[in-house]
N, C-alpha and C positions, 0 to 999 in steps of 0.2 A: 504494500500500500504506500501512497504518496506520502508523503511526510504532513503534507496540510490535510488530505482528510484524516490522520492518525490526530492533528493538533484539531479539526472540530470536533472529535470525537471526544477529546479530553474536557475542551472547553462548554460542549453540550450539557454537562448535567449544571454547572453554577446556573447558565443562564437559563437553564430550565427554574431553579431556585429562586432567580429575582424575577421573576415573572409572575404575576398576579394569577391565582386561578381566575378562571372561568366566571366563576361566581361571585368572584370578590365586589366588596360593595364601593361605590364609588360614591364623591360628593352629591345629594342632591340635586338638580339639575332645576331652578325656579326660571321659567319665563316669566320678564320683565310685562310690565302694561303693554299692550298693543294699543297705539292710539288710533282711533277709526278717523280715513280721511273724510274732510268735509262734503257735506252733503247725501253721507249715506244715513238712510233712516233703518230704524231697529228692525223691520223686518227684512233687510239685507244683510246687517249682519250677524241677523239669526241664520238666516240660510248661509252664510258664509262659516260660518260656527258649524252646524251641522254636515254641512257638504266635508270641511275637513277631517270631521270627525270619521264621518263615515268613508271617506279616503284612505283612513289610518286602519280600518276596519273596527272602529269602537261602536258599541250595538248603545243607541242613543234613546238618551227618553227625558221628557221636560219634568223639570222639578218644578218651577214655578215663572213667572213674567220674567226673561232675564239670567234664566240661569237653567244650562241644560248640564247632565250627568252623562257622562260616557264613561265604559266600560269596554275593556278587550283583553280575551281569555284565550292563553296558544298552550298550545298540546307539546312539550318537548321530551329528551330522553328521560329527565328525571321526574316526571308527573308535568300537571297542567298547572299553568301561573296565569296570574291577571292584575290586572292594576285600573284602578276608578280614577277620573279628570270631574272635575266640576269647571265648567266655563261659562263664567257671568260676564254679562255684554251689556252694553244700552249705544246711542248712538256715539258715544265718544270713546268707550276705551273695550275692550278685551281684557277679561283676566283666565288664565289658565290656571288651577289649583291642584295640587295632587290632596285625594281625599284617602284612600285605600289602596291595597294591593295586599296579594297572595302568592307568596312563594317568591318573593321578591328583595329579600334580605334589608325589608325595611328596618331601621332604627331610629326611632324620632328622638333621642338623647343626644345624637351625633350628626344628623342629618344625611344617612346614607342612605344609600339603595343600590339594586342590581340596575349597570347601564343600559339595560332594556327599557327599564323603564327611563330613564334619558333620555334615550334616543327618541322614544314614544313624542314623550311631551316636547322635546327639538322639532319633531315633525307634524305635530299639528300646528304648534306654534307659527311655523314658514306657510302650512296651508293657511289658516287665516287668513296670515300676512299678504297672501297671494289671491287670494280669493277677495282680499279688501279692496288690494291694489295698496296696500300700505308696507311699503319697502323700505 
């Protein structure tokens, strides 16, 4: 054998070592207010709230005037996990809230969780943002 794959070979298990599992929970992930551009009325950016939600594939349902609940539940090797959004809207701002999640290495002492759920609320966050026209 070559001498360099004899030296990955060596070097392989450390950096397996500082590698983060899979799992590991990373910082919370809060999206900022989305401010709605002028001239949209609240029932655009109810549907623009919705339309993303259901992009991201969260099974959506109204809590009340202003504020819808999404939920999305994936099946992976280690059982199924899910994570809940609360998204209250009116015609000037957007907020995206994490309310819940399952299987998802919440800690609310610390403010961590699994980068799934980051990514999640990263991706709604842009559909909004896109679906507002607010960039």
């Amino acid at each position: 054998m070559s001498k360099k794959i004899i030296s990955l070979f060596a070097v392989l298990p450390f950096v397996l070592l500082l590698t983060p599992p899979a799992h590991a929970a990373a910082p919370m992930y809060i999206p900022a207010p989305i401010e709605v551009p002028a001239g949209k009325s609240v029932e655009e950016v109810k549907r623009s709230v919705r339309k993303a939600l259901f992009d991201e594939e969260f099974q959506t349902r109204e809590i009340g005037p202003g504020e819808v609940q999404g939920k999305r539940t994936k099946s992976g090797k280690n059982g199924a996990y899910s994570a809940v959004v609360s998204v209250t809207y009116d015609s000037r701002t957007v907020r995206i809230v994490y309310k819940d999640s399952e299987n998802l290495s919440y800690d609310s002492k610390n403010q961590t969780i699994h980068g799934t759920y980051n990514r999640w609320a990263r991706n709604i966050e842009k559909r909004v943002r896109r679906n507002l026209g607010a960039y």
